[in-house]
N, CA, C and O atoms as a Maestro MAE file, in Angstrom:
{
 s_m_m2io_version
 :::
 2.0.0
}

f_m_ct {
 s_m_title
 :::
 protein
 m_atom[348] {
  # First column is atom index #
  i_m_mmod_type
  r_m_x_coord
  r_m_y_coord
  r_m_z_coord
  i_m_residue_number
  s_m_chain_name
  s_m_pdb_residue_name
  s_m_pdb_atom_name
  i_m_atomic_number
  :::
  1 25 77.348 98.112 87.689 1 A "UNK " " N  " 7
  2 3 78.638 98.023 87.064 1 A "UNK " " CA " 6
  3 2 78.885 96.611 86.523 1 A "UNK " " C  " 6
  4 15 79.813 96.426 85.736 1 A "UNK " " O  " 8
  5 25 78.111 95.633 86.906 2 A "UNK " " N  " 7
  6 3 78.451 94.670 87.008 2 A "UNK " " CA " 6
  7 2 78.087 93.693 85.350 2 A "UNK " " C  " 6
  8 15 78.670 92.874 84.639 2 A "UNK " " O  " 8
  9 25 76.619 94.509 85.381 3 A "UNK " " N  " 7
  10 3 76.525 94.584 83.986 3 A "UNK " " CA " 6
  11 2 77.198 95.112 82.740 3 A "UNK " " C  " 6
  12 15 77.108 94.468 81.695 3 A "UNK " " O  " 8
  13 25 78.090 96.625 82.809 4 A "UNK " " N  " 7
  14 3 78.903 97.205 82.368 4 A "UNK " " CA " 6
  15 2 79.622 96.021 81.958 4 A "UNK " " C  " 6
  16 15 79.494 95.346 80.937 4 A "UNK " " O  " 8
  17 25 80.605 95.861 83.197 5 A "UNK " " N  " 7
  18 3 82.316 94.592 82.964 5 A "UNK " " CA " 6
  19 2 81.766 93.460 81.878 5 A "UNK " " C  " 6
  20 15 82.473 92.892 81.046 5 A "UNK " " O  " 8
  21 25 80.180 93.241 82.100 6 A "UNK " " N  " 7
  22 3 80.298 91.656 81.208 6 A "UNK " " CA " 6
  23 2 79.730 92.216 79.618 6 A "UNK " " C  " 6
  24 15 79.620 91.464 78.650 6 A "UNK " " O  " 8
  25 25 79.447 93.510 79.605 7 A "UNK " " N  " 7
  26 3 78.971 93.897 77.925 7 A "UNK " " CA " 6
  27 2 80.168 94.096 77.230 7 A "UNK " " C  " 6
  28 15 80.240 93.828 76.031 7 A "UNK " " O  " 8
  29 25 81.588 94.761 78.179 8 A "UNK " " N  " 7
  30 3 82.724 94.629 77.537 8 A "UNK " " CA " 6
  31 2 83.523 93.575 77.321 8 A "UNK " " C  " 6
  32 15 84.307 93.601 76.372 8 A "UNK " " O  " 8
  33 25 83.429 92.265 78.340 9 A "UNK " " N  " 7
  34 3 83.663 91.192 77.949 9 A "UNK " " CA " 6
  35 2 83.268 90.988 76.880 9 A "UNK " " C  " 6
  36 15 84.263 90.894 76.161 9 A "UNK " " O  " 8
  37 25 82.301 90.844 76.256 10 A "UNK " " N  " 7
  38 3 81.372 90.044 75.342 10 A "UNK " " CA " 6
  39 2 81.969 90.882 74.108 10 A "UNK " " C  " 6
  40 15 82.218 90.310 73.047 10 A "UNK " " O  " 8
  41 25 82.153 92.029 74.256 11 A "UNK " " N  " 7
  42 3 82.703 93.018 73.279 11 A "UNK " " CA " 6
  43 2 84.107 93.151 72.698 11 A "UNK " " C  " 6
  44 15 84.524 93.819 71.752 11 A "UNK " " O  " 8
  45 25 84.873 92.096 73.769 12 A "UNK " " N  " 7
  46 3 86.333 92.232 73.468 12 A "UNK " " CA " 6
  47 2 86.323 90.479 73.372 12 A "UNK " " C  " 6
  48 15 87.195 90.158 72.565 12 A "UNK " " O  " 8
  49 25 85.969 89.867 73.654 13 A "UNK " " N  " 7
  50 3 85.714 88.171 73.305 13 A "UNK " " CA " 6
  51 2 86.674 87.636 74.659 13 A "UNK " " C  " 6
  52 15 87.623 88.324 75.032 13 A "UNK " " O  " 8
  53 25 86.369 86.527 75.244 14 A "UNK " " N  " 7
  54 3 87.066 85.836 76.426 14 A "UNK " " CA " 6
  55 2 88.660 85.952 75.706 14 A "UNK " " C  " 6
  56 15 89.594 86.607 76.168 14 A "UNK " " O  " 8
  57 25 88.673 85.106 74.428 15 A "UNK " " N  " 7
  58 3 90.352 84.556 74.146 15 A "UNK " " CA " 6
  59 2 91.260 86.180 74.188 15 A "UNK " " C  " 6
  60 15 92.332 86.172 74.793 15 A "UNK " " O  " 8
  61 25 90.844 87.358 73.614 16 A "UNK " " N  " 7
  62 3 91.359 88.075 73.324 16 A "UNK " " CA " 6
  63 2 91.742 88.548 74.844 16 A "UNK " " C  " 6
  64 15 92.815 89.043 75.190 16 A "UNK " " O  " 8
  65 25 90.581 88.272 75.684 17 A "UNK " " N  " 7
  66 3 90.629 89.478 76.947 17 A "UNK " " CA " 6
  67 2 92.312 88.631 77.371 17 A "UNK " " C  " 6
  68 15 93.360 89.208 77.658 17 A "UNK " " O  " 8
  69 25 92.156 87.688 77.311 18 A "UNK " " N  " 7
  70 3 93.165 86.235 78.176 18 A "UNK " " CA " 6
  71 2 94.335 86.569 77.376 18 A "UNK " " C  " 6
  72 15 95.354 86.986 77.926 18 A "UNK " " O  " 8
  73 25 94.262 86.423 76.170 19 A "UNK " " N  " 7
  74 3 95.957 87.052 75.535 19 A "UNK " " CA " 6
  75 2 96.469 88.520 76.104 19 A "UNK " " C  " 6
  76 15 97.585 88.572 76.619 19 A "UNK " " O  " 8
  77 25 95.774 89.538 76.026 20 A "UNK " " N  " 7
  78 3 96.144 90.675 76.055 20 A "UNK " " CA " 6
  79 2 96.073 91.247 77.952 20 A "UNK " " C  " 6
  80 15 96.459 92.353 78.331 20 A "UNK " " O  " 8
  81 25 95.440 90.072 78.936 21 A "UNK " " N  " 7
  82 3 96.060 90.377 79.964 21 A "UNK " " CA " 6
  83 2 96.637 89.347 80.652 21 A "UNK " " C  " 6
  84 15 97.115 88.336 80.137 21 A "UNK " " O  " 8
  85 25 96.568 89.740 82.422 22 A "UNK " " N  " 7
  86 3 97.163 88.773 82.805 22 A "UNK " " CA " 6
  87 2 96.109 87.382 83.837 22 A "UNK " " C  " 6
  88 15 96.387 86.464 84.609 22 A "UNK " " O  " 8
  89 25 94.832 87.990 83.223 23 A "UNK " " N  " 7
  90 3 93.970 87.080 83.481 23 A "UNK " " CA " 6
  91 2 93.503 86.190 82.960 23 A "UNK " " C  " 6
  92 15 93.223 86.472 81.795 23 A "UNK " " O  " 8
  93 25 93.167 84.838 83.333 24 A "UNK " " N  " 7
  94 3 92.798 83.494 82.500 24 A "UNK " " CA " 6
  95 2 91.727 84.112 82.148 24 A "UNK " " C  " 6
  96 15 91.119 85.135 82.463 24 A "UNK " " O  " 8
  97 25 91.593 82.867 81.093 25 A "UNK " " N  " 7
  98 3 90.601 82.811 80.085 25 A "UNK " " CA " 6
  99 2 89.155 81.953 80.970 25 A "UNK " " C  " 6
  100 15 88.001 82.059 80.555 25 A "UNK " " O  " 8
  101 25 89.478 81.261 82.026 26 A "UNK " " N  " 7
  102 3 88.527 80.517 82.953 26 A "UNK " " CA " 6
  103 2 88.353 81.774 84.139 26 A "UNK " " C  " 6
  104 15 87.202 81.871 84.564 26 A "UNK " " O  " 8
  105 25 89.002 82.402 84.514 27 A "UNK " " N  " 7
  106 3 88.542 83.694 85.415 27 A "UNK " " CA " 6
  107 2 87.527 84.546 84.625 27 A "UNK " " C  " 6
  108 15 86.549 84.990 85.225 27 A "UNK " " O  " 8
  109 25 87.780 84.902 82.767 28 A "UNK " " N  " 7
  110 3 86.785 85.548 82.332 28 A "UNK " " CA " 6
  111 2 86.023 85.249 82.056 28 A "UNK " " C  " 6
  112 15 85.246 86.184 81.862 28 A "UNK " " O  " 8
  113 25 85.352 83.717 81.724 29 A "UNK " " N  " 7
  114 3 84.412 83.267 81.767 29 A "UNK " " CA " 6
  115 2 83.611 83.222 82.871 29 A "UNK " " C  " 6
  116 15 82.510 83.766 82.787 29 A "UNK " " O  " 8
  117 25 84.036 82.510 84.226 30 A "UNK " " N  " 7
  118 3 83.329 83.077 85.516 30 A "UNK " " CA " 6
  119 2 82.956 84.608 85.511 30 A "UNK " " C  " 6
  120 15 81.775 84.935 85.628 30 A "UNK " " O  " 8
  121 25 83.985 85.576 85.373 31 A "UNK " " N  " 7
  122 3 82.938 86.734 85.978 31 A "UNK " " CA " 6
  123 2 82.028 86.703 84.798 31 A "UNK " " C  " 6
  124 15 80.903 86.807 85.287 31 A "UNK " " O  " 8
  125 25 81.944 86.634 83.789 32 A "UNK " " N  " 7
  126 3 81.202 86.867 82.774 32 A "UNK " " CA " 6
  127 2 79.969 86.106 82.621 32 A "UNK " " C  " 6
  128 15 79.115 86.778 82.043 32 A "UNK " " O  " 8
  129 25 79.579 84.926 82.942 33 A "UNK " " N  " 7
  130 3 78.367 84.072 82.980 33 A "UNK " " CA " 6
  131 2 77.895 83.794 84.535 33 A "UNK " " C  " 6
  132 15 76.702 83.770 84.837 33 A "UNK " " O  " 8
  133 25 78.809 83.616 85.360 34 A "UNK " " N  " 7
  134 3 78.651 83.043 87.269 34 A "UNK " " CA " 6
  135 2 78.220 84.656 87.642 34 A "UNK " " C  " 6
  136 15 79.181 85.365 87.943 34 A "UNK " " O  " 8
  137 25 76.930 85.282 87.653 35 A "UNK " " N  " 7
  138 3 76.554 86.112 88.476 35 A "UNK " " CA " 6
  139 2 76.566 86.278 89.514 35 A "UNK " " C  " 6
  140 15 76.398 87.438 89.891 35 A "UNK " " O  " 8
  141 25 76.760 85.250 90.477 36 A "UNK " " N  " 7
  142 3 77.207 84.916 91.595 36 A "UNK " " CA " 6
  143 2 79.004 85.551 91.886 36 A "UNK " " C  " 6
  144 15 79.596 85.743 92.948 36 A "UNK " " O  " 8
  145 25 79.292 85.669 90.976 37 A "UNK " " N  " 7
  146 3 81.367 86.328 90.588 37 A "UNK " " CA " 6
  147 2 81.393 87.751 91.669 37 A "UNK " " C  " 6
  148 15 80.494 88.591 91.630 37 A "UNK " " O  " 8
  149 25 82.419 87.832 92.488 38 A "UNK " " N  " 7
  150 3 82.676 89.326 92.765 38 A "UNK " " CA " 6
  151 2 83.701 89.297 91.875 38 A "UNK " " C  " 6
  152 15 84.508 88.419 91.573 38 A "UNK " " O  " 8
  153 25 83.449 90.898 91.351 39 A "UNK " " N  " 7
  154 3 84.380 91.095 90.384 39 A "UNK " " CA " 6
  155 2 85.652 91.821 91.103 39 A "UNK " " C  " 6
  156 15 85.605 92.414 92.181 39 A "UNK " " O  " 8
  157 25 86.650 91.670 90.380 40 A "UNK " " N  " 7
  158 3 87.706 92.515 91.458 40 A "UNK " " CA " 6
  159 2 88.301 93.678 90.389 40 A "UNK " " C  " 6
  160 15 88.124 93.775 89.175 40 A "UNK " " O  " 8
  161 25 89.220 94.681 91.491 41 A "UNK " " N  " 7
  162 3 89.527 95.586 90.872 41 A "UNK " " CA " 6
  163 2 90.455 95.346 89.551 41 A "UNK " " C  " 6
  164 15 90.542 96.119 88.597 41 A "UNK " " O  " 8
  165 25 91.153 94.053 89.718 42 A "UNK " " N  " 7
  166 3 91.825 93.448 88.866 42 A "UNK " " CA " 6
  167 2 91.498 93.537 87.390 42 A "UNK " " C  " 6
  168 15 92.192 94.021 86.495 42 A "UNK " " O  " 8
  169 25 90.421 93.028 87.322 43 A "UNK " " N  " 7
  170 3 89.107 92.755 85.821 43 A "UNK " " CA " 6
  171 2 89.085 94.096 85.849 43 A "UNK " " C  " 6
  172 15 89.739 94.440 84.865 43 A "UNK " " O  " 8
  173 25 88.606 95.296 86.563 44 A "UNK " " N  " 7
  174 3 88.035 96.146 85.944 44 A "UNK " " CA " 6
  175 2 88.955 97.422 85.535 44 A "UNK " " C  " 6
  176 15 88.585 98.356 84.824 44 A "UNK " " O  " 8
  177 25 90.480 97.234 86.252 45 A "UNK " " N  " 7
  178 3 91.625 97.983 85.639 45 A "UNK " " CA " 6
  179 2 91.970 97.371 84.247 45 A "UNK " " C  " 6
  180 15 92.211 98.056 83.253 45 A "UNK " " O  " 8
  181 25 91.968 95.751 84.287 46 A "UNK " " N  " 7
  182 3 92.153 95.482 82.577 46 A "UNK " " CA " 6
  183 2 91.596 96.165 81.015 46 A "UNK " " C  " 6
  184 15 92.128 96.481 79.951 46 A "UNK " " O  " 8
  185 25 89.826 96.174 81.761 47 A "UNK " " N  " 7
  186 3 89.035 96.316 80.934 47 A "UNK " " CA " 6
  187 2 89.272 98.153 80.610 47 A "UNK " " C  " 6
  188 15 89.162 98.776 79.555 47 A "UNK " " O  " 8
  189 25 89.624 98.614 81.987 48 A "UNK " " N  " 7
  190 3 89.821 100.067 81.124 48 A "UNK " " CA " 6
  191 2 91.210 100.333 80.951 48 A "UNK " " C  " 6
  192 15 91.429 101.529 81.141 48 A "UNK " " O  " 8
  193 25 92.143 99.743 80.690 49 A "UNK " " N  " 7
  194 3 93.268 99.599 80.212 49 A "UNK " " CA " 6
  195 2 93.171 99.417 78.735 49 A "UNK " " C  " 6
  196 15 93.756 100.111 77.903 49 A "UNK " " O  " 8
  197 25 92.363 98.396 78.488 50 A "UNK " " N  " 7
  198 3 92.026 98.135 77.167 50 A "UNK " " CA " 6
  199 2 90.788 99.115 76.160 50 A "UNK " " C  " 6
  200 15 90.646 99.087 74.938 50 A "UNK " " O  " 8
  201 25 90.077 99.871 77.108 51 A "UNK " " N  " 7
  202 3 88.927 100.313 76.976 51 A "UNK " " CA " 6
  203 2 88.866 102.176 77.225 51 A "UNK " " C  " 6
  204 15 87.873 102.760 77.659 51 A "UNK " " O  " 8
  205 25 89.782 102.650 76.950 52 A "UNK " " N  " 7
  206 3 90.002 104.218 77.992 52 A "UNK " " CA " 6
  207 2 89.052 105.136 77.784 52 A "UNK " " C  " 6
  208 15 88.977 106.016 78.642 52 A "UNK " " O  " 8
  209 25 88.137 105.188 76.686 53 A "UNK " " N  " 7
  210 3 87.218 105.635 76.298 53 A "UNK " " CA " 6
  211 2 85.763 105.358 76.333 53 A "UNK " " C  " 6
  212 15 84.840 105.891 75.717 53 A "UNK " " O  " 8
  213 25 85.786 104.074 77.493 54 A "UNK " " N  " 7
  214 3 84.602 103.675 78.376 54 A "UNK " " CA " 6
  215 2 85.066 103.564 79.450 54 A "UNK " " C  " 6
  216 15 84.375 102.836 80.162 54 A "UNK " " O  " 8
  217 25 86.560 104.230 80.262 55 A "UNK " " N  " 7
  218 3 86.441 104.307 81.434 55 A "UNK " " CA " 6
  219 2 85.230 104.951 82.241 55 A "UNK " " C  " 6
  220 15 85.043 104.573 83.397 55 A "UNK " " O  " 8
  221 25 84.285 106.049 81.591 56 A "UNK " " N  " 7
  222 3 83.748 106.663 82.785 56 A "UNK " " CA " 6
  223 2 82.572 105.821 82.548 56 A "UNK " " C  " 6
  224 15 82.012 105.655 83.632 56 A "UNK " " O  " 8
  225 25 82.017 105.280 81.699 57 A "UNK " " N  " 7
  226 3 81.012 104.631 81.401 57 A "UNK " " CA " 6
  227 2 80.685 102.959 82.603 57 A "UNK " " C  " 6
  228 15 79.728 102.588 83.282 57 A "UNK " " O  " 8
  229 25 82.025 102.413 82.320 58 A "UNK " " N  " 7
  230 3 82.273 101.890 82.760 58 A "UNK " " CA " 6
  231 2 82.326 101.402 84.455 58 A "UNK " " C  " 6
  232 15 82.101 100.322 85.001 58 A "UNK " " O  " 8
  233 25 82.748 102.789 84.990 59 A "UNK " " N  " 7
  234 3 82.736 102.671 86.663 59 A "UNK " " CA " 6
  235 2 81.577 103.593 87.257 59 A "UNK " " C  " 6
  236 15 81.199 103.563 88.429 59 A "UNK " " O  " 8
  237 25 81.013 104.526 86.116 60 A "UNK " " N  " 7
  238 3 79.856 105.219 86.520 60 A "UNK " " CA " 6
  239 2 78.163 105.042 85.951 60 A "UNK " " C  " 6
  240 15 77.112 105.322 86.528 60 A "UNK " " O  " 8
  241 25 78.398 104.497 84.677 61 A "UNK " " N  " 7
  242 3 76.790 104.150 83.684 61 A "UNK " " CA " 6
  243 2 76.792 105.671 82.688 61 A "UNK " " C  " 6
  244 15 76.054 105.729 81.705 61 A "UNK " " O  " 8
  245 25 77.804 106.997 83.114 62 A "UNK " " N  " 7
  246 3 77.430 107.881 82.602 62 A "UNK " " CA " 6
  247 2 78.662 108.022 81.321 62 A "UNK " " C  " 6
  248 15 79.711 107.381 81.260 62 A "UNK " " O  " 8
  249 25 78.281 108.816 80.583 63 A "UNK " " N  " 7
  250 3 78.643 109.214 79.145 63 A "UNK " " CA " 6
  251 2 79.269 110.772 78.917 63 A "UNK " " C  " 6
  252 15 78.582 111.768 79.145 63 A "UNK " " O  " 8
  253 25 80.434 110.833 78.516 64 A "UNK " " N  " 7
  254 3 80.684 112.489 77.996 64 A "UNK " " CA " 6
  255 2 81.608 112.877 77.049 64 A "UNK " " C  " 6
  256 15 82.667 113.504 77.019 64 A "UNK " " O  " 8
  257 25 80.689 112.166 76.096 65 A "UNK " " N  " 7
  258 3 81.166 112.358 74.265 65 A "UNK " " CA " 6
  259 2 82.383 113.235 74.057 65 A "UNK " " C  " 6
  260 15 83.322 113.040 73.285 65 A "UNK " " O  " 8
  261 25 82.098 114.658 75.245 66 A "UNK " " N  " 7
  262 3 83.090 115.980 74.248 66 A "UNK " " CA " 6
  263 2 83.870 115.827 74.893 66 A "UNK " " C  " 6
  264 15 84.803 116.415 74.347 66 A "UNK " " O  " 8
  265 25 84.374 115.229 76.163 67 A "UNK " " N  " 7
  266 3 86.016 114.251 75.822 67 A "UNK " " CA " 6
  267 2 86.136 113.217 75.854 67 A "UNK " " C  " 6
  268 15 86.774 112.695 76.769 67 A "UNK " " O  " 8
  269 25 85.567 112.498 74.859 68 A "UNK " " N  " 7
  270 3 85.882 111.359 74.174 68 A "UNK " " CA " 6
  271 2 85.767 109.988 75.352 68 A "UNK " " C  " 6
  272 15 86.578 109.069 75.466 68 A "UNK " " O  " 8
  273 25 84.577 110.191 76.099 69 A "UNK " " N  " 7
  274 3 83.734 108.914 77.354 69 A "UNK " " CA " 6
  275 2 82.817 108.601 76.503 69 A "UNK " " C  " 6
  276 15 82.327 109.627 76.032 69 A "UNK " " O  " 8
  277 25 82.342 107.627 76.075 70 A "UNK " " N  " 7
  278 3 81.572 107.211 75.363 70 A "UNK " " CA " 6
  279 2 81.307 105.918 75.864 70 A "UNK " " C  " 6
  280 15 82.233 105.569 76.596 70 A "UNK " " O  " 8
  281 25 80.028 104.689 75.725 71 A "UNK " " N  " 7
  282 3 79.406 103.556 75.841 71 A "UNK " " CA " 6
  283 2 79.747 102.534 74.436 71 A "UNK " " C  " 6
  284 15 80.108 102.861 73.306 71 A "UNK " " O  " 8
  285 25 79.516 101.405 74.930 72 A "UNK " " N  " 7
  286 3 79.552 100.537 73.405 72 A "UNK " " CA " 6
  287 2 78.251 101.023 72.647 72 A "UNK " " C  " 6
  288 15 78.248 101.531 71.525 72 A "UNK " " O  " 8
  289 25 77.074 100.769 73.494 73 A "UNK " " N  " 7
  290 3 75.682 101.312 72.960 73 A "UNK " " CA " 6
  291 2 75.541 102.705 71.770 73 A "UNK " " C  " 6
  292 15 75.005 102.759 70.663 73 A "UNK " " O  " 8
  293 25 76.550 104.098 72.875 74 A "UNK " " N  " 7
  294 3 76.665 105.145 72.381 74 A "UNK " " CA " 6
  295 2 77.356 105.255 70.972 74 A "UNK " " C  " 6
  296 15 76.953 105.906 70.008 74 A "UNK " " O  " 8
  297 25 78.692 104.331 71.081 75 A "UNK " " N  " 7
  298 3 79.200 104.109 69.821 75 A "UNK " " CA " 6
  299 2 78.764 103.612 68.356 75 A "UNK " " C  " 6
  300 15 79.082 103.892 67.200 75 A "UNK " " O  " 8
  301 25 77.930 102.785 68.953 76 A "UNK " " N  " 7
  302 3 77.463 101.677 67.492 76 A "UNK " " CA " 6
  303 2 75.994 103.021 67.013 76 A "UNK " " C  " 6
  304 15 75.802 103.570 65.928 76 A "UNK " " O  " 8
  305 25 75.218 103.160 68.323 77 A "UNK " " N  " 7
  306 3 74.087 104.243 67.554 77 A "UNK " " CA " 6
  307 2 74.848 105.790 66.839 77 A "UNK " " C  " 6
  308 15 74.173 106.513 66.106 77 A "UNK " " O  " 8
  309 25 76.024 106.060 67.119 78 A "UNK " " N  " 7
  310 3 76.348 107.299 66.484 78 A "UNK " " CA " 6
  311 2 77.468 106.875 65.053 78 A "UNK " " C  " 6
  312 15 78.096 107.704 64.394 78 A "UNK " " O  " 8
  313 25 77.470 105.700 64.891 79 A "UNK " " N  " 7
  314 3 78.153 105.210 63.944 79 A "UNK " " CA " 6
  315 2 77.192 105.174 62.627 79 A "UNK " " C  " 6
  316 15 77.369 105.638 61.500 79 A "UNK " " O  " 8
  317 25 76.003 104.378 63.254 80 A "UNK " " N  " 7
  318 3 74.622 104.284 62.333 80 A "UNK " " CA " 6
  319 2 74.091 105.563 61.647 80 A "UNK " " C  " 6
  320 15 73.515 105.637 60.562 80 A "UNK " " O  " 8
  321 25 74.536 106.957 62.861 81 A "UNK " " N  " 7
  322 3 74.177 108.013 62.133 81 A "UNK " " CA " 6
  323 2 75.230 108.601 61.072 81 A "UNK " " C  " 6
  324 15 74.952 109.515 60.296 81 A "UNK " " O  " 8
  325 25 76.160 108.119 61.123 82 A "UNK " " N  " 7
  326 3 77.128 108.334 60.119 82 A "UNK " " CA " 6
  327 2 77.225 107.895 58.861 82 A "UNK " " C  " 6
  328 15 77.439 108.658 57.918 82 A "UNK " " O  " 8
  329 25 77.048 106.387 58.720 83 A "UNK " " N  " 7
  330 3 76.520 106.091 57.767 83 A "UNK " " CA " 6
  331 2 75.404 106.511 56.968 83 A "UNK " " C  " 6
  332 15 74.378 106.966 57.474 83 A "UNK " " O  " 8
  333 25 75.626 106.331 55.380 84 A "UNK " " N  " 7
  334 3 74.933 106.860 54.341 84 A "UNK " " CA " 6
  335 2 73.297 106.671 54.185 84 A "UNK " " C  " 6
  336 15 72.551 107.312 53.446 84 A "UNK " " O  " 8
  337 25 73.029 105.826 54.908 85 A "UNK " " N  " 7
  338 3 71.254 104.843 54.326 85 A "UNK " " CA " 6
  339 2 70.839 104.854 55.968 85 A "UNK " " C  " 6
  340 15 69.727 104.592 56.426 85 A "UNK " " O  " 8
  341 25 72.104 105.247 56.749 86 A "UNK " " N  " 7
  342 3 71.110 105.107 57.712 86 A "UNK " " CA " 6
  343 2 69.585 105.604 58.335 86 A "UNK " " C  " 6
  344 15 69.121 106.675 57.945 86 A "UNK " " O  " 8
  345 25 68.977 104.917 59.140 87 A "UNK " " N  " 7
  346 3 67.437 105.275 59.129 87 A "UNK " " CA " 6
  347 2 66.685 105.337 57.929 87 A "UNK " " C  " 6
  348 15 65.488 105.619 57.965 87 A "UNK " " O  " 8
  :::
 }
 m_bond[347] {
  # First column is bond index #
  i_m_from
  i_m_to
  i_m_order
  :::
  1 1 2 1
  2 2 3 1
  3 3 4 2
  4 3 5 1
  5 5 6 1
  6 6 7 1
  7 7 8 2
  8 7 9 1
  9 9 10 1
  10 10 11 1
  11 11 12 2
  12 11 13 1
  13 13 14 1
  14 14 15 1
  15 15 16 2
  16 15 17 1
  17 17 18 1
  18 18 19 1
  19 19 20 2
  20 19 21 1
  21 21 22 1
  22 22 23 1
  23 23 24 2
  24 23 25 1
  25 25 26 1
  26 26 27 1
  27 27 28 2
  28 27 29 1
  29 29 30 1
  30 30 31 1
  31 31 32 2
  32 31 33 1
  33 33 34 1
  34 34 35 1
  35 35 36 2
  36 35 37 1
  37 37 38 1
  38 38 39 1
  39 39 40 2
  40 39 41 1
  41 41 42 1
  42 42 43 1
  43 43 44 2
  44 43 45 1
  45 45 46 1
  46 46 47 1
  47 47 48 2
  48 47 49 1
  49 49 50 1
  50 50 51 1
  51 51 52 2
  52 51 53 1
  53 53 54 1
  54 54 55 1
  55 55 56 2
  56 55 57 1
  57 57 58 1
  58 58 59 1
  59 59 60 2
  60 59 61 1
  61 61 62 1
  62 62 63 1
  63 63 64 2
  64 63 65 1
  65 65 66 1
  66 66 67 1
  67 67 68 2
  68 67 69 1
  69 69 70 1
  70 70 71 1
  71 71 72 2
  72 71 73 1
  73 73 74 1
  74 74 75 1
  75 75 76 2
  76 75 77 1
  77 77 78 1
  78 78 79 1
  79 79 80 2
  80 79 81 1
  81 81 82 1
  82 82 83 1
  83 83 84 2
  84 83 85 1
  85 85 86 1
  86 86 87 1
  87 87 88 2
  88 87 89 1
  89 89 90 1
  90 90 91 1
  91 91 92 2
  92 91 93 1
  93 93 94 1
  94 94 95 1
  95 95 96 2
  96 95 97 1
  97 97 98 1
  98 98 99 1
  99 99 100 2
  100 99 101 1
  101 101 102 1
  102 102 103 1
  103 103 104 2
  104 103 105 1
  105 105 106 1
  106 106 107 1
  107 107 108 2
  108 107 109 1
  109 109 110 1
  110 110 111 1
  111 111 112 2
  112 111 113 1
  113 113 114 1
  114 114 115 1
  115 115 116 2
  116 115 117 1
  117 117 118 1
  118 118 119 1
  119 119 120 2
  120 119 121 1
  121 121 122 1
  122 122 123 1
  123 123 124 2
  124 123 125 1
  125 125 126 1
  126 126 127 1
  127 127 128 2
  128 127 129 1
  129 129 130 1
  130 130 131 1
  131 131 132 2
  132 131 133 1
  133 133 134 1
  134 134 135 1
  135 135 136 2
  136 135 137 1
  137 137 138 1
  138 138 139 1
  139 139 140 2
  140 139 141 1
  141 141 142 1
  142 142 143 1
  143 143 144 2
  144 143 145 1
  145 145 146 1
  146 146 147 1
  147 147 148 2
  148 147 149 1
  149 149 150 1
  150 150 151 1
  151 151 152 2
  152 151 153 1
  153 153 154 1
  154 154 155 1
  155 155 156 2
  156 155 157 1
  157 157 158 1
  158 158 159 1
  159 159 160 2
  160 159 161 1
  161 161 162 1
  162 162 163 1
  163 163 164 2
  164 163 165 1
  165 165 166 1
  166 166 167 1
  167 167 168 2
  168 167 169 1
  169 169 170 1
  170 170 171 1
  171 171 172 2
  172 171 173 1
  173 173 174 1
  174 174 175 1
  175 175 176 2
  176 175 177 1
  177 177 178 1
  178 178 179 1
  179 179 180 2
  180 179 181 1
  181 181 182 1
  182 182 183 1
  183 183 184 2
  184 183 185 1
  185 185 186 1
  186 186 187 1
  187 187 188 2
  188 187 189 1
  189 189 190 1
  190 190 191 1
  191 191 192 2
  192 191 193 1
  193 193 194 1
  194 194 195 1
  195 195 196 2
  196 195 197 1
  197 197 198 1
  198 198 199 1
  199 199 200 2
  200 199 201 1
  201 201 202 1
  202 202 203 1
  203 203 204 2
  204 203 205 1
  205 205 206 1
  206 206 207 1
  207 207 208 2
  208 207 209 1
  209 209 210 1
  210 210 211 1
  211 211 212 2
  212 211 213 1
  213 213 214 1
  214 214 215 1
  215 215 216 2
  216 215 217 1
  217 217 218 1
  218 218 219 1
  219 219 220 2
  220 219 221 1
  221 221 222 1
  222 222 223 1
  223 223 224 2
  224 223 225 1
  225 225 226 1
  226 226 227 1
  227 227 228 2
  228 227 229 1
  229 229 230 1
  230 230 231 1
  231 231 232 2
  232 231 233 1
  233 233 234 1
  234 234 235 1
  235 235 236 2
  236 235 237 1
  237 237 238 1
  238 238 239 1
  239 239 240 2
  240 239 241 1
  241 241 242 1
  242 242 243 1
  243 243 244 2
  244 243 245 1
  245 245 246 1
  246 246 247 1
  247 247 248 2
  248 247 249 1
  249 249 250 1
  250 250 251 1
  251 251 252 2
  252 251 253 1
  253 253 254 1
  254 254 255 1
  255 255 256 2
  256 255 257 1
  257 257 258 1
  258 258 259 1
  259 259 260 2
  260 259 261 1
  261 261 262 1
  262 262 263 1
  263 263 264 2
  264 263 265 1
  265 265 266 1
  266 266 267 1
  267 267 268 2
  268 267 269 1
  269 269 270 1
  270 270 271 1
  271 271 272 2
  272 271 273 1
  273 273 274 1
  274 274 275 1
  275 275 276 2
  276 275 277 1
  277 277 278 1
  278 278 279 1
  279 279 280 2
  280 279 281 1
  281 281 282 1
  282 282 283 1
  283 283 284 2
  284 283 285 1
  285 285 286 1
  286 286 287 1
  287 287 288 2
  288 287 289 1
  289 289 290 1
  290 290 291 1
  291 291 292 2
  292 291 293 1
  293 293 294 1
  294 294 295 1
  295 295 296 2
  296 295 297 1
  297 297 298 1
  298 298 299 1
  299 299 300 2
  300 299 301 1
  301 301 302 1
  302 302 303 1
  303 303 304 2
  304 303 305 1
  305 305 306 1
  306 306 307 1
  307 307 308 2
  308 307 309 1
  309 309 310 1
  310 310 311 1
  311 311 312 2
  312 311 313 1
  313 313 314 1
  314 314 315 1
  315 315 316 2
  316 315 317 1
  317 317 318 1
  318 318 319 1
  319 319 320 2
  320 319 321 1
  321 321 322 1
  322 322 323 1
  323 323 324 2
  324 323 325 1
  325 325 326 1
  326 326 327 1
  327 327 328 2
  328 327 329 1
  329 329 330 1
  330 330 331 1
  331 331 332 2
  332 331 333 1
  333 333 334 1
  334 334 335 1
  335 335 336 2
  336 335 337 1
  337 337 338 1
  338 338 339 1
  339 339 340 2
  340 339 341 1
  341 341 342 1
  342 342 343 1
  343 343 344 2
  344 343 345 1
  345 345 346 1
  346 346 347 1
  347 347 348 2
  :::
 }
}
């Protein structure tokens, strides 16, 4: 999971995560680079607050498109298939 919390960090950017909650911008940098970080439930209610459509992804690794659980990974490769030239 732990990997999960820091791909959505990276995905939502430190400044943004820090405006839009009630966590510093120096707390998201620690969990996000200090692997050594326990993450708390705190960070990971934000992230699916902000994120509701990688909640299950998120607390489980698993995916279920047909109601709308999806990955960042899952997203960007089914976007590519949408596009015109893709492949």
């Amino acid at each position: 999971m732990d990997e999960r919390i820091r791909t959505l960090i990276d995905k939502a950017g430190i400044d943004m995560l820090a405006k839009k909650t009630e966590i510093t911008s120096t707390r998201w940098r620690t969990v996000r680079y200090d692997n050594r970080t326990r993450i708390s439930t705190n960070e990971v209610q934000e992230l699916v607050s902000m994120f509701p459509n990688y909640a299950l992804w998120l607390t489980t690794g698993n995916i279920a498109p047909t109601i709308g659980q999806t990955s960042p990974s899952y997203d960007e490769a089914n976007e590519k298939l949408i596009e015109p030239n893709a492949g």
